[in-house]
C-alpha positions in Angstrom: -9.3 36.1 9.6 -7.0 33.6 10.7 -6.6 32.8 14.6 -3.4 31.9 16.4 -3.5 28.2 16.9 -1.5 29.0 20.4 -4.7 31.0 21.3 -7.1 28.0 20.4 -8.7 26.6 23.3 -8.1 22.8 22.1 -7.7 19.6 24.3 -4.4 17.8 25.6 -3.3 14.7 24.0 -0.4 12.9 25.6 -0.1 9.4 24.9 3.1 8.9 26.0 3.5 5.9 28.3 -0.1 4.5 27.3 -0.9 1.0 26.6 -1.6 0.7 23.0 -5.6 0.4 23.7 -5.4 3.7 25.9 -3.3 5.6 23.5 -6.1 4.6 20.7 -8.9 5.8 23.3 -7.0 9.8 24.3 -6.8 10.3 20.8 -10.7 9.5 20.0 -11.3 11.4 23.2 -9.6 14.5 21.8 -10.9 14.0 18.1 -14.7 14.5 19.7 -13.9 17.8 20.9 -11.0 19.9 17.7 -9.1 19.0 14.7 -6.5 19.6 16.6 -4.7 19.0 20.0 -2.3 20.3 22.1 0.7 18.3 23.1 3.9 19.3 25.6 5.9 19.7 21.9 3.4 21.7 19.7 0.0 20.2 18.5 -1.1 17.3 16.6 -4.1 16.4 14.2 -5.6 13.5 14.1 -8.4 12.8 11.6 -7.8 11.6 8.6 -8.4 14.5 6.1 -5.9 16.9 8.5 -3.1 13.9 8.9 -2.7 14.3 4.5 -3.2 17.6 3.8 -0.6 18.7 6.7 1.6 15.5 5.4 0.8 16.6 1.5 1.8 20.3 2.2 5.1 20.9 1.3 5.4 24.2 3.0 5.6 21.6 6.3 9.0 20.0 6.9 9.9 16.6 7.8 11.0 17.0 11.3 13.8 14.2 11.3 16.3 16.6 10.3 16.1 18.0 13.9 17.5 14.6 15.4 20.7 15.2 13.0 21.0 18.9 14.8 21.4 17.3 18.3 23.9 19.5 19.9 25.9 15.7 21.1 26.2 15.9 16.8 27.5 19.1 16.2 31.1 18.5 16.6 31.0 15.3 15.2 32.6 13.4 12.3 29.6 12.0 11.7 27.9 15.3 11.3 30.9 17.2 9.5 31.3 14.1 6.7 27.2 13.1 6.8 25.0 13.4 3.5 22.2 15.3 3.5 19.5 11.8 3.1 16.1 12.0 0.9 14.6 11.1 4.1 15.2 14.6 5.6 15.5 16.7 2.3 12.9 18.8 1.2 12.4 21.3 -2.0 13.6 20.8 -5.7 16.3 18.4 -4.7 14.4 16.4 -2.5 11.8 16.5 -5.5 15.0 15.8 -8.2 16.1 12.9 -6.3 12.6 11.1 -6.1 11.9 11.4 -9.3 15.1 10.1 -11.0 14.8 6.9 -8.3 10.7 6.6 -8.8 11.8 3.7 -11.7 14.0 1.6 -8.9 11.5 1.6 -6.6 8.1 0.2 -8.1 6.2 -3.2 -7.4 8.3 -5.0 -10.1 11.2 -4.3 -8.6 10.4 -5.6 -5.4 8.4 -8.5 -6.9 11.7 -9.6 -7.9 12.6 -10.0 -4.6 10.3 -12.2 -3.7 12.0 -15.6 -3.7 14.3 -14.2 -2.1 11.7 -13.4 0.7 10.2 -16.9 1.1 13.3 -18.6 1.6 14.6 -16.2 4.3 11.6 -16.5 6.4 11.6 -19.8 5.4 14.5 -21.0 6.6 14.7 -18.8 9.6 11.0 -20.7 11.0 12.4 -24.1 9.9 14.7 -23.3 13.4 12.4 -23.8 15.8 9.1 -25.4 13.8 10.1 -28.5 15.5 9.8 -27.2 19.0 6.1 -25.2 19.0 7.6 -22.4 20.6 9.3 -19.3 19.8 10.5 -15.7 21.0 9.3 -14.1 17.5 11.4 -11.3 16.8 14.3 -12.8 17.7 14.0 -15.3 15.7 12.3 -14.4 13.0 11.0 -10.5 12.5 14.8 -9.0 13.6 17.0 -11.1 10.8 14.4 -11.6 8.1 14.7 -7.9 6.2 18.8 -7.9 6.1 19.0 -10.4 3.6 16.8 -9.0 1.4 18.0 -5.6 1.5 21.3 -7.3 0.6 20.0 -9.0 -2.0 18.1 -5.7 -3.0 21.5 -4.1 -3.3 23.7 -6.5 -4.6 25.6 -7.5 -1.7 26.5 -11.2 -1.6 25.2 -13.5 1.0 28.2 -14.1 3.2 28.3 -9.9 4.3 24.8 -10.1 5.5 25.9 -9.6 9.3 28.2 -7.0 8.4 25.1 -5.2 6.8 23.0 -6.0 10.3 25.5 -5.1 12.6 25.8 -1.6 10.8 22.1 -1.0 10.8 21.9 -1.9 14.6 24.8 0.8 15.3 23.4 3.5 12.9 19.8 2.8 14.3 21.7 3.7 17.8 21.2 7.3 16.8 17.4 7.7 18.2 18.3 5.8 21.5 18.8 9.2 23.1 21.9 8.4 24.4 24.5 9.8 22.1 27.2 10.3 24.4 28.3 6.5 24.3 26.6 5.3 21.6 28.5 8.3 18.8 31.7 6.3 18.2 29.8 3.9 16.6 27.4 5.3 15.0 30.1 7.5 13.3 32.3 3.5 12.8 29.1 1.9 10.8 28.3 5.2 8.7 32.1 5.4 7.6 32.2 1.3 7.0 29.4 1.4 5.2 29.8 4.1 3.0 33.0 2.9 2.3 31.5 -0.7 1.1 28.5 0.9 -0.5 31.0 2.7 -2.7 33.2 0.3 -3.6 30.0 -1.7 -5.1 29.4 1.5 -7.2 32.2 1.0 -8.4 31.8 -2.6 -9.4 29.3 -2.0 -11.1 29.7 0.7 -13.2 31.8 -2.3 -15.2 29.8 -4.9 -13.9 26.0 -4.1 -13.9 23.8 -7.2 -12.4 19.7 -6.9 -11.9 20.4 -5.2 -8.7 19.4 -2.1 -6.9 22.8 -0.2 -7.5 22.7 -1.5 -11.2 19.4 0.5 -11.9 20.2 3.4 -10.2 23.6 3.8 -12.3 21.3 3.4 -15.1 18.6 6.2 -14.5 19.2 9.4 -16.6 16.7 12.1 -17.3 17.7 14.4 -19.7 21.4 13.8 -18.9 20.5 14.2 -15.1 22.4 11.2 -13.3 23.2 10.3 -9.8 26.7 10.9 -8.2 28.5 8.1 -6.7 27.4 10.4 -3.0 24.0 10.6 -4.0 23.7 6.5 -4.4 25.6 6.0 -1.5 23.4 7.8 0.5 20.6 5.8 -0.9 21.6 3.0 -0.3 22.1 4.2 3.7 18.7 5.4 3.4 17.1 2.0 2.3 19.0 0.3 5.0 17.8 2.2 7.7 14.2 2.8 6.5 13.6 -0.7 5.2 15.0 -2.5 8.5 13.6 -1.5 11.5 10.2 -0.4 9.9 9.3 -4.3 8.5 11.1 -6.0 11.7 8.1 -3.8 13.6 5.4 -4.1 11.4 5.8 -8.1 11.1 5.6 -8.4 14.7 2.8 -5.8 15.5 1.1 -7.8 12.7 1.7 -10.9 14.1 0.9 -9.9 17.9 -2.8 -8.5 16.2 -3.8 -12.4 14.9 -2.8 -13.6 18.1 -6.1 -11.6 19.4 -8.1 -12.8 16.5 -7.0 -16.3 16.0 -10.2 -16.7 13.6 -8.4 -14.3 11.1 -5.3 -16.6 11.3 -6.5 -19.2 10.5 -8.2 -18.2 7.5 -5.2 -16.4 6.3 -3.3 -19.9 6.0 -6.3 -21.3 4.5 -6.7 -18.6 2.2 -3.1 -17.0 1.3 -4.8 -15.1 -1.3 -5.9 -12.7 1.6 -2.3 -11.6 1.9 -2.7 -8.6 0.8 -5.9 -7.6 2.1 -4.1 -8.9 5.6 -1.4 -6.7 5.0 -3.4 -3.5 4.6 -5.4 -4.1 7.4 -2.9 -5.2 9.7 -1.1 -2.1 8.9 -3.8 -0.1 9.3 -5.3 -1.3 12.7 -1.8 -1.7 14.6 1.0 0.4 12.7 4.9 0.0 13.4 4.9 4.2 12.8 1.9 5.4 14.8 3.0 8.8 13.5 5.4 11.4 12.2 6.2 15.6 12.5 6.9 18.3 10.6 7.8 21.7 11.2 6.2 24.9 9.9 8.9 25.9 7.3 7.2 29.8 7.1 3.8 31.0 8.5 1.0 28.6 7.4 -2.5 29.2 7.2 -4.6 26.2 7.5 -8.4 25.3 8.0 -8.3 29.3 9.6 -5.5 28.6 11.9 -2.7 30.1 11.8 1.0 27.6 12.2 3.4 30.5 12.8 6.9 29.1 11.4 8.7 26.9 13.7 5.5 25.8 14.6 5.7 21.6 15.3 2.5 19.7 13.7 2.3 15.8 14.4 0.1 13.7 12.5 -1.4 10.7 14.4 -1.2 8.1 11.7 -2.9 6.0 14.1 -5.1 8.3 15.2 -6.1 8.9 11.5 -6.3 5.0 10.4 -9.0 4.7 12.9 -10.9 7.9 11.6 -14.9 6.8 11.5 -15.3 9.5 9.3 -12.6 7.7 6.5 -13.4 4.0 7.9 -16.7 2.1 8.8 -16.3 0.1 11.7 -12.8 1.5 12.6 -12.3 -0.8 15.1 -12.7 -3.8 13.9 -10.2 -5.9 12.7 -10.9 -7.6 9.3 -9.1 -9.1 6.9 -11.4 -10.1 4.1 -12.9 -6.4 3.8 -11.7 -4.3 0.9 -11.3 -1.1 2.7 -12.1 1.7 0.0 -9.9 4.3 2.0 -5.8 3.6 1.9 -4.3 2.9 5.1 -1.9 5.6 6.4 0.8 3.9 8.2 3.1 4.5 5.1 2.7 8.2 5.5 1.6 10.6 2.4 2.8 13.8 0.0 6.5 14.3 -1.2 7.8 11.7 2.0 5.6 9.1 1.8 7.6 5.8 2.1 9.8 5.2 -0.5 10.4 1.3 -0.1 6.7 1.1 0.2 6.2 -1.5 -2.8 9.1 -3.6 -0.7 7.4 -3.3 2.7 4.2 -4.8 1.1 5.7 -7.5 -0.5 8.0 -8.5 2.2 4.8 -8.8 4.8 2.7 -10.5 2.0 5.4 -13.5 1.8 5.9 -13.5 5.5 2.7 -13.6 7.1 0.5 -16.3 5.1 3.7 -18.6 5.2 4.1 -18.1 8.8 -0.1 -18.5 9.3 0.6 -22.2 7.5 3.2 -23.1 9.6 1.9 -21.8 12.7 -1.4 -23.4 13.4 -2.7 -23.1 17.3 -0.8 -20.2 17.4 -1.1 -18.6 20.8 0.9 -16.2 23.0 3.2 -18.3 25.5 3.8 -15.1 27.7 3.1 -11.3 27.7 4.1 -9.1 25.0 6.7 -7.1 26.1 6.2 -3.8 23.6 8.6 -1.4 23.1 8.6 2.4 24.8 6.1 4.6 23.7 8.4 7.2 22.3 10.0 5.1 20.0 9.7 6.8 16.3 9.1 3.1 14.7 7.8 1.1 17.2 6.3 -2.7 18.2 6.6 -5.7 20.3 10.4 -6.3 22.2 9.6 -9.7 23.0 6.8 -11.6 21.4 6.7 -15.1 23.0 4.9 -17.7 21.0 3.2 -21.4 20.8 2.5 -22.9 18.3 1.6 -26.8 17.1 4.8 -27.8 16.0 5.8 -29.6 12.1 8.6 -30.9 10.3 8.3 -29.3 7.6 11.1 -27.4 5.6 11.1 -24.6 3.5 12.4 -26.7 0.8 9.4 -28.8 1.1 
């Protein structure tokens, strides 16, 4: 018989305000003793096998659609004229959209991209690879996605702030501060929707090897996508595909500064990228974890998830599993890892720009690890609050021996 997982006598995890080592070390503490752990929210699992079944089960719900029920929303434009996104959807429609945009979204597709990639990060190092030093996400990890998302969607070059000051504003939305950030939030949804579907339109008559071009295209059995349903596509690959590689290029980054070793062999041997990638990913995540929500009364493992119920899964906590990982902890970039990394999530919302992600970091980091030899931290890294949903360094300080080399070299 099933026992109430409120009446489980399980440990606290609260990692909150931790250091990044410390946060690591409560959750291994509270592995050692239950599956699962009670935090101030609901409770959270953190071995590997738990994290994707609970992530693979679709009777649990993605628990972003509770920032869009904020009560600072309900009033709201932004909320009255919003579209539900695939990032919070769930059911046959969630399941509909995915698989008419599956062909838009595979490693060709992004491997298309990829000159696009080398010259952006390119030219964005060749600004200060005179001077040995650099603040890191300023200058590289913050305006190095925005061009290729534009270039992913179609959007010509000259727009590419108009496209970075929207995704700041939008992004504004998990600052917990809605009461003066709402105007625009609700200005950048309405400017870009308004600019996404006037390239629909374009289109339509003009098709060009972009990302708005295929998904015009897609029909299954005489399913298509509305004009809406793109639109809010196109929002959705903004906002997951910016913040999530600005984060995970500098967490990645910040890592080889600890193991200089591993640097240094990545430049010598850019063939590692995506082994680099992976492991990177995997030992110091930009999303450390993600909710859902008991959609009805769940049994699980014996336990019993009454509906409502919040269940986070510690992607962190799960990519340093010993059970799924030998030597979790250390850092490696030449090991082909049998088990996946988790960081992109798993079941019917696991990242959808996944294929993009990958490629993105495996063009940014062995080009930087050339260019950057000697690379050390110049100051601390100044990491971003613990509660942040996609999270990483603020401020990455950097030194570096210095070159005059270009990207056009």
């Amino acid at each position: 018989m099933a026992q109430l997982v409120s009446e489980l006598e399980l440990p606290y995890l609260d990692t909150i305000g931790l250091e990044r080592h410390d946060a690591i070390e409560a959750v291994k503490a509270a592995r050692t003793q239950h599956w699962l752990a009670r935090t101030d929210m609901g409770f959270s699992v953190t071995r590997l096998q738990d994290v994707t079944a609970i992530l693979r089960d679709k009777r649990f719900h993605s628990a972003l659609s509770f920032v869009q029920r904020q009560p600072e929303l309900a009033d709201s434009d932004w909320a009255r004229n919003r579209r539900q996104s695939i990032l919070t959807m769930e059911g046959e429609s969630h399941a509909r959209l995915r698989r008419l945009v599956a062909p838009a979204f595979t490693p060709a597709s992004a491997n298309r991209l990829r000159p696009t990639m080398r010259t952006v990060v390119g030219e964005l190092f060749d600004r200060v690879a005179g001077t040995g030093e650099c603040e890191l996400v300023a200058d590289v990890c913050e305006p190095y996605p925005i061009p290729v998302i534009c270039e992913l969607l179609g959007a010509p070059p000259g727009d590419w702030k108009l496209f970075s000051g929207w995704a700041t504003d939008i992004f504004r939305i998990f600052n917990n501060n809605l009461a003066e950030d709402l105007p625009l939030i609700e200005r950048a949804s309405a400017e870009l929707n308004e600019y996404v579907t006037e390239m629909i339109a374009q289109r339509r008559t003009d098709p060009r090897e972009d990302l708005l071009s295929d998904l015009i295209a897609i029909e299954e059995e005489g399913d298509r996508l509305s004009t809406e349903e793109m639109t809010m596509l196109a929002t959705a690959v903004l906002m997951a595909g910016t913040d999530t590689t600005r984060n995970q290029l500098a967490c990645s980054v910040a890592l080889f500064c600890e193991h200089p070793d591993q640097w240094a062999l990545l430049a010598e041997q850019p063939e590692l990228a995506p082994r680099a990638v992976e492991e990177s990913m995997r030992y110091l995540g930009a999303v450390r974890g993600t909710a859902r929500i008991a959609s009805e009364d769940i049994v699980y493992r014996d336990v019993l998830f009454p509906a409502g119920t919040l269940v986070s899964t510690s992607l962190a906590g799960a990519n340093r599993d010993p059970e799924a990982f030998e030597d979790p902890d250390l850092f490696d970039i030449t090991r082909d890892r049998a088990t996946a990394q988790m960081t992109f999530g798993a079941g019917i919302h696991h990242c959808m720009g996944a294929a993009l992600a990958r490629a993105e970091l495996q063009e940014a980091l062995p080009l930087l690890a050339r260019r950057m030899p000697g690379l050390t931290r110049s100051g601390d890294v100044e990491w971003k609050p613990s509660n942040f949903g996609i999270w990483g360094p603020a401020r990455l300080p950097l030194r570096f021996e210095p070159s005059v080399e270009t990207v056009g070299a």
